[in-house]
N, C-alpha and C positions, 0 to 999 in steps of 0.2 A: 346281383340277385335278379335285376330286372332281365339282364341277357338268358340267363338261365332259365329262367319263364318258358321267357319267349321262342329260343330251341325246345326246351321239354313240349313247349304246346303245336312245335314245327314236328316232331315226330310222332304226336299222336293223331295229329290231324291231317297230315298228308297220307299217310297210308290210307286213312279211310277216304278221302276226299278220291284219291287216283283209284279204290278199290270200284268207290260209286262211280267214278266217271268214267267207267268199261261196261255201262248199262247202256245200254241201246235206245235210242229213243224212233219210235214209230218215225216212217217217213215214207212220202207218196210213192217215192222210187222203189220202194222193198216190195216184191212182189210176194203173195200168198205164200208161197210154199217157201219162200226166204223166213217169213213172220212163224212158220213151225218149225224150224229148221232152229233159229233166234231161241223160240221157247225150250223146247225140247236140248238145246245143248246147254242153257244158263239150268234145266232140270240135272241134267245129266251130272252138274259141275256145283251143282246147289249151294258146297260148304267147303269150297276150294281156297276163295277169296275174303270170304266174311259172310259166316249163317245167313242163312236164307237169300244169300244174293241169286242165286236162281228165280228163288218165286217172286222177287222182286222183279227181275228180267223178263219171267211171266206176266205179270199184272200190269205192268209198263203197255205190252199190247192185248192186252183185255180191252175188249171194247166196251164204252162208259154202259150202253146199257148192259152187257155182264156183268160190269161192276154193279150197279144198283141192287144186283140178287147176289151177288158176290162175296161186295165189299161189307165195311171198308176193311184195309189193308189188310190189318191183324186176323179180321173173321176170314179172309181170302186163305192164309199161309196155314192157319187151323184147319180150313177146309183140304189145303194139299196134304198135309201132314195125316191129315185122317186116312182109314183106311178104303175110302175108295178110290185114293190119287197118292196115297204114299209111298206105288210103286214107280213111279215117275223119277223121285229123290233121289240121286246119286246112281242113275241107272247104269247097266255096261254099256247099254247098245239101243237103237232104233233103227228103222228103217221108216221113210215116207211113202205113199205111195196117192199121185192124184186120181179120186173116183169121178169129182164132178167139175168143172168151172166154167162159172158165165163171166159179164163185167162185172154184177156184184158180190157174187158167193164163190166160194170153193170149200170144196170139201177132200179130208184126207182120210186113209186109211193109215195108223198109226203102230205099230208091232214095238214094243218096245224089249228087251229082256233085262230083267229086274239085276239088283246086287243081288238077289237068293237064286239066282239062273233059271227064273221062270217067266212067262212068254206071256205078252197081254196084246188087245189087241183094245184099239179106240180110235172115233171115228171125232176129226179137230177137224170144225167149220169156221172159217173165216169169212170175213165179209167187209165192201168196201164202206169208208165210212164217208157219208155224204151230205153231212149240214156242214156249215159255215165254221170256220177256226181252223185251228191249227193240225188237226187230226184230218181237215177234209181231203178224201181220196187216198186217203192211209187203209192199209190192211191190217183190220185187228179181231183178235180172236174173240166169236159170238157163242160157241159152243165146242164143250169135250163130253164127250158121252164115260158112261159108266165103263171099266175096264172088261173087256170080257175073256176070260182066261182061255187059253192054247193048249198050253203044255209044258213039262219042264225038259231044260237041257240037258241032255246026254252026260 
């Protein structure tokens, strides 16, 4: 009885443990437009692996002060879900594009086209982070602007 346990609790718990351990964690080396590139594909792929591991893979490089008007976690995946970032969720497609970058900020120009084949456009600020821990001189995401619609596809 005890073997059997202890398999039934080896298949429930490795899948989710290897599901979680393909999240990305911030790191000095990932440069800006890596950390949207990071966001924007765990968006694209959101419920491939296990619901909501996208917006998890989001919030992962959200930078703490984002979080503070963000979080926490649950209020963060409400807010993607809602309708002004639900286009984001299982998208087709994206394109990056860099408008601005110093040592501490970049900014992108963001086109995504939705599962409904319509075109958004949003502008993802990053920014380095620069106190003391384990995040210092990590790039993580400070701001995503409201989506501003394009057009639909052909």
């Amino acid at each position: 009885m005890f073997n059997y346990l202890k398999y039934l609790a080896i298949l429930f718990i490795f899948p989710l443990s290897f599901a979680y351990s393909e999240i990305l964690e911030p790191k000095k080396n990932i440069s800006p437009k890596e950390v949207v590139k990071i966001q924007l594909a765990g968006l694209k792929k959101n419920d491939l692996k296990l619901n909501d591991n996208g917006i998890l893979q989001t919030w992962n490089f959200a930078h703490p002060n984002n979080k503070i008007f963000t979080g926490p976690f649950e209020r963060f995946k409400e807010m993607i879900k809602g309708d002004s970032y639900k286009m984001l969720l299982n998208h087709n497609s994206h394109e990056i594009s860099e408008v601005f970058k110093d040592e501490k900020t970049a900014v992108f120009e963001v086109v995504i086209l939705d599962k409904n084949k319509n075109y958004y456009r949003f502008r993802w600020q990053v920014e380095k982070y620069l106190q003391n821990g384990v995040l210092k001189n990590c790039w993580l995401t400070t701001m995503v602007s409201q989506p501003v619609p394009i057009s639909e596809a052909a």
